[in-house]
N, C-alpha and C positions, 0 to 999 in steps of 0.2 A: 245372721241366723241366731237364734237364739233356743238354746234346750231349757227345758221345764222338765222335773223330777218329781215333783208333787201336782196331782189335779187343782189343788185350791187355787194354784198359780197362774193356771192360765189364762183365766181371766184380767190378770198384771195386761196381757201383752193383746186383748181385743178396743184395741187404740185406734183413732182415726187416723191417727200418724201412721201406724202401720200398716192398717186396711181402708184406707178410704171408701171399698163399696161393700154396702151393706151386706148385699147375698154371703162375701167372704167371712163374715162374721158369724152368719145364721148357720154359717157352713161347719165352721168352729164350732160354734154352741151344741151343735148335731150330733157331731162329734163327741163332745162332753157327755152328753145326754146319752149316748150308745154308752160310753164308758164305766159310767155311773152305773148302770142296770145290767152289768153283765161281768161273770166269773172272767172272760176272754183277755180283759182290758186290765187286769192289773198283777204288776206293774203296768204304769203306762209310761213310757216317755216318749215326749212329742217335741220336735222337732218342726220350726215353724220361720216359712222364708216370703215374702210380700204373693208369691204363687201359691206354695202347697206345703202339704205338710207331712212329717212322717212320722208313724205311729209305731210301738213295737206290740204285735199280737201276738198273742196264741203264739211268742217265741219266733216270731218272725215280724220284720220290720217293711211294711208299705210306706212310700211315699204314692202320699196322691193330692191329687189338684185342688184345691179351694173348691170345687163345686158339689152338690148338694145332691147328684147322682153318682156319686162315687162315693160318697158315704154311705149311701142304701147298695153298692155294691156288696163292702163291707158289713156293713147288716143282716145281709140276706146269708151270705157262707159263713159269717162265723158266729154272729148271734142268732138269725132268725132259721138255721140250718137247713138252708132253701133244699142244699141239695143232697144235705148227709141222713136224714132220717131212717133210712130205708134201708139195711146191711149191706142190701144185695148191690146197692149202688154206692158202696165204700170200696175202693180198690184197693186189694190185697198185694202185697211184694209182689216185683216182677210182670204187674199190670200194662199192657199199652195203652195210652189213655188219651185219646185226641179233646181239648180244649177248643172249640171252634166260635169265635169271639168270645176272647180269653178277657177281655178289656185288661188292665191292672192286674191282672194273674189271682187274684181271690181264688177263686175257685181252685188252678192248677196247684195253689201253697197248700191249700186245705187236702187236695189228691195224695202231695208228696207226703204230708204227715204219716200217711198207712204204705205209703210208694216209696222211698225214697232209693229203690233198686231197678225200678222198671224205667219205662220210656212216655214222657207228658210231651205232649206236642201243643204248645200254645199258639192257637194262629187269633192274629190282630190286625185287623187293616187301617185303623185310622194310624195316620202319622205321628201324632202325640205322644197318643197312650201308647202304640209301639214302643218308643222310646220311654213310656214310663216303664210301661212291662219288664223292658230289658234292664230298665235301673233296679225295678225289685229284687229281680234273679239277682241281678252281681252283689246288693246289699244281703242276702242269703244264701251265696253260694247255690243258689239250683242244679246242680250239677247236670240232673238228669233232665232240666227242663229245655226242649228245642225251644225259641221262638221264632216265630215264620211270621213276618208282615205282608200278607195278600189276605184278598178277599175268597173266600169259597162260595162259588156259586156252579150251574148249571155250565162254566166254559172257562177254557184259560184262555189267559192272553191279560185285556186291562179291562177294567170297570170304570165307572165312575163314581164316587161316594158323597151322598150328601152331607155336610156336615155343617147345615143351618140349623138343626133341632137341637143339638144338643152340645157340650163342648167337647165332649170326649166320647160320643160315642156314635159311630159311623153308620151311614145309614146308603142301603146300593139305592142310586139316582140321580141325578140332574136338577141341580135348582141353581140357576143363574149367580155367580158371584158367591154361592159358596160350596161348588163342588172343585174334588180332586182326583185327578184321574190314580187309580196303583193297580198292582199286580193281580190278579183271577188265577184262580185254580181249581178244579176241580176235586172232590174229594176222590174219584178214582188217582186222579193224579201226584196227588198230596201223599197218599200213602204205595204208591206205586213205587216212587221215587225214593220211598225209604227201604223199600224190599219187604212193606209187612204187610201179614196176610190172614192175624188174629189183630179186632181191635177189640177190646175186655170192656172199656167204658166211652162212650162218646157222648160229649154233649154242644149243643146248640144252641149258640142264642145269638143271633146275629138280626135284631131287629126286622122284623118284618119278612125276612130273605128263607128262612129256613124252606120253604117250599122247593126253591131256588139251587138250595144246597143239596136236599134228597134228590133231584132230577141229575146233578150231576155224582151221582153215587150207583151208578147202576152197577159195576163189578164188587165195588166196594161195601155195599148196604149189609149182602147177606157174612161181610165177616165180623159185622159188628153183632154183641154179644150181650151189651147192655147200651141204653138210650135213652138220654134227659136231651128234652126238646122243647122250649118254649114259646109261647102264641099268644097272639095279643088281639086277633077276633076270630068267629065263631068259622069262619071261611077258612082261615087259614089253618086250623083245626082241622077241620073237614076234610082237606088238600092234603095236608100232612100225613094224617090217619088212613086215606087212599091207599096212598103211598108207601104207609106200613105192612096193611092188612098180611099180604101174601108170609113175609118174615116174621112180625113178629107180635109179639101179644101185649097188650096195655094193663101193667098191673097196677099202676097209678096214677088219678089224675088230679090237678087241681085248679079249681075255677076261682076267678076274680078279674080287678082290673088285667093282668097279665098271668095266663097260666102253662099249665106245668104237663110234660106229658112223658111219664115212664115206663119204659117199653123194654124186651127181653126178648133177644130171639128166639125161635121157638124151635128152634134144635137143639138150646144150651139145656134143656130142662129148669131153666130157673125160674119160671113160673111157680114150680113147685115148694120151693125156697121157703 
């Protein structure tokens, strides 16, 4: 292991001796590049092992993987503020706030910054990032952050998880030689099980599955209060929004390769907001 205290340096230690494959390098330099361009990143010290690496942000410290979708996680909550622009979707003390493919906790760190009294339920299903998830909490003390490794989908029992796309981040499926069977839960059951029955802020991003997730939320839908929900085509948009209509009202959206869909339920009055 070796630390670095200063940015000039790190480029000392992007060696082939250290990294033999390329991506792990681009992955580094990505990294560098987020840092360089943004208030979040400094101090920076980084921490860097033949795997992964760990960054101290925004006063909390991630390790993450050498790979090159875990850096735009990072990008997205703390520089590109995928998900904080909006007030009404910053969680105030005392928030219950479900995280529903929390990957690396990004998101849930950025919750507890306005949170650090309430209840962040981080659910993760790939096995990896589980265990990186759980490494950032104990490297920040998350006191109030549960982590749960199951999947949320439309049933409990087990799934199967693809995880040929990508290296850390799970995908519900079957592809020969590289799925893994883990645990399913429903969102009624997920929060049934903890006895809550206001949820303040929920978000979803579970690749492709969110349709998946709202089918199994039918007790549980109308006590969500606020709703960050992401989609990656125009169908599953369509599905999702269904699925809303009756609860709640869409006061944000946004388009692109993958986009964004912010909703309120429509007994909270905070359409009004």
């Amino acid at each position: 292991m070796r630390k670095i205290n200063r940015l000039p340096l790190f480029f000392r230690y992007c060696h082939p001796r250290y990294y033999p494959n390329g991506i792990l390098i681009l992955a580094a330099l990505g990294i560098y590049e987020i840092a360089s361009r943004t208030r979040w990143c400094r101090p920076l010290v980084v921490v860097m092992s033949r795997q992964s690496i760990v960054l101290r942000l925004a006063g909390q410290r991630f390790s993450i993987p050498f790979f090159p979708g875990d850096v735009g996680v990072i990008f997205d909550c703390f520089i590109g503020e995928m998900y904080g622009n909006d007030p009404r979707f910053v969680p105030a003390q005392g928030f219950t706030c479900l995280d529903i493919g929390a990957n690396i906790g990004a998101v849930s760190a950025r919750w507890r910054a306005t949170n650090s009294e309430g209840t962040i339920i981080a659910v993760e299903p790939h096995p990896r990032t589980f265990a990186r998830l759980v490494r950032n909490k104990r490297l920040n003390n998350w006191d109030n952050v549960e982590c749960v490794n199951a999947a949320i989908s439309f049933c409990s029992g087990k799934v199967s998880i693809d995880l040929s796309q990508a290296l850390t981040m799970a995908v519900v499926g079957a592809t020969p030689g590289f799925s893994e069977e883990v645990t399913s839960l429903t969102l009624d059951d997920l929060v049934q099980s903890r006895g809550i029955h206001t949820i303040h802020l929920c978000k979803i991003d579970v690749e492709g599955h969110e349709d998946e997730v709202l089918r199994g939320a039918v007790r549980s839908l109308p006590w969500i209060e606020r709703l960050i929900l992401e989609f990656h085509s125009r169908e599953l948009r369509n599905a999702v929004v269904s699925r809303l209509e009756n609860n709640f009202e869409i006061v944000r959206e946004t388009q692109g390769k993958i986009g964004l869909i912010f909703a309120v339920n429509k007994g909270a009055g905070l359409h009004r907001s």
